[in-house]
N, C-alpha and C positions, 0 to 999 in steps of 0.2 A: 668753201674756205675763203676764197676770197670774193671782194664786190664784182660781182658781174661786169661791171661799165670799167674796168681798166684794160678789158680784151679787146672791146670795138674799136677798128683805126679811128673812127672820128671823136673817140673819148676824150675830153681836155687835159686828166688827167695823164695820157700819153706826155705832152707837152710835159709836166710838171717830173715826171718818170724821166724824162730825158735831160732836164737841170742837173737833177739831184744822182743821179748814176756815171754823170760822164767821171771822167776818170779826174779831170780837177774840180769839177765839183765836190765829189768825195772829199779828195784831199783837201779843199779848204774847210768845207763843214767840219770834218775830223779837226785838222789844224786849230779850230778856233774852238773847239772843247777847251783846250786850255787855258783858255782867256784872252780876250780881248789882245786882236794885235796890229802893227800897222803892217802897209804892203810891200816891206819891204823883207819884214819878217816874215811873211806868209810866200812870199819870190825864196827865199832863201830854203825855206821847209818845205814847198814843192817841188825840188829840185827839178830844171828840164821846163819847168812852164816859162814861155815867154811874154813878154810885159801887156803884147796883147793878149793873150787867153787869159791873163790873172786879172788885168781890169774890163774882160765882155764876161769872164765867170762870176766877180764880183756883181757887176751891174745887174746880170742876169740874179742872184741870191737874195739881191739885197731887195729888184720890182719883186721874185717872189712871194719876200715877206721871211726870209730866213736868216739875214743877215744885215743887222744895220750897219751903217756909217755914219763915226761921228768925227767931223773936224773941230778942230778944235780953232777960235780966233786970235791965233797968234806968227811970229812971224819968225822962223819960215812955216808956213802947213806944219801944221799936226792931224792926220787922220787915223782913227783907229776904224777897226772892225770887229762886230763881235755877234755872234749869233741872239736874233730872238727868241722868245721862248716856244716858239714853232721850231724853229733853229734847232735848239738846244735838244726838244726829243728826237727828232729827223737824225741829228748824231747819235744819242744814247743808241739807236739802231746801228748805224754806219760801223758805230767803233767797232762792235762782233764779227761783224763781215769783216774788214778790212786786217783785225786780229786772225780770222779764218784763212784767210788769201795769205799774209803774210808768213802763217804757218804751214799752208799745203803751196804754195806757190812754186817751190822747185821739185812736188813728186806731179803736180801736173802738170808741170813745164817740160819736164824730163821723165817720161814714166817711163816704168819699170816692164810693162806688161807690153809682147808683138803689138809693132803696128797691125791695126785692124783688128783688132779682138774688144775693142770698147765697144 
């Protein structure tokens, strides 16, 4: 079912699995389905990310080729963010998961069934 080489620890794709799953990477890849935004928009719609993890998850997105940055030449800073089109399918995936999690998230947070019978 799946490529072989994403099981070995020394697979690169590891590295690339651990970008794109952390828990703000999600959230911006998702985030910026929407369109292009700047970071202040993407602080505000991550709720909880601090100024460092939005700009080392940015940088980290953007080297792997999933999210550009455009400034803009004016004064003050204009930067926006917006997924490329690597980017863009990486979310069409993201969005289901994240739709999934948001919909079971408080029957497996809180389940229903004795402890120890899973």
């Amino acid at each position: 079912m799946l490529a072989g080489g994403v099981f070995p620890a020394a697979c690169p794709s590891r590295v690339l699995l651990d970008h794109v799953t952390s828990k703000w990477g999600v959230l911006v890849l998702v985030s910026l389905v929407d369109g292009p935004q700047r970071w202040s928009d993407l602080r505000r719609r991550a709720q909880g990310v601090s100024e460092k993890m939005l700009a080392q998850t940015l940088k980290t997105l953007e080297a792997d080729g999933l999210v550009l940055r455009d400034q803009k030449p004016v004064m003050p800073p204009h930067v926006d963010y917006r997924l490329t089109p690597l980017g863009e399918e990486l979310a069409a995936v993201l969005v289901p998961l994240l739709r999934w999690v948001g919909q079971n998230a408080d029957a497996v947070i809180t389940p229903t069934a004795p402890t120890g019978s899973r």
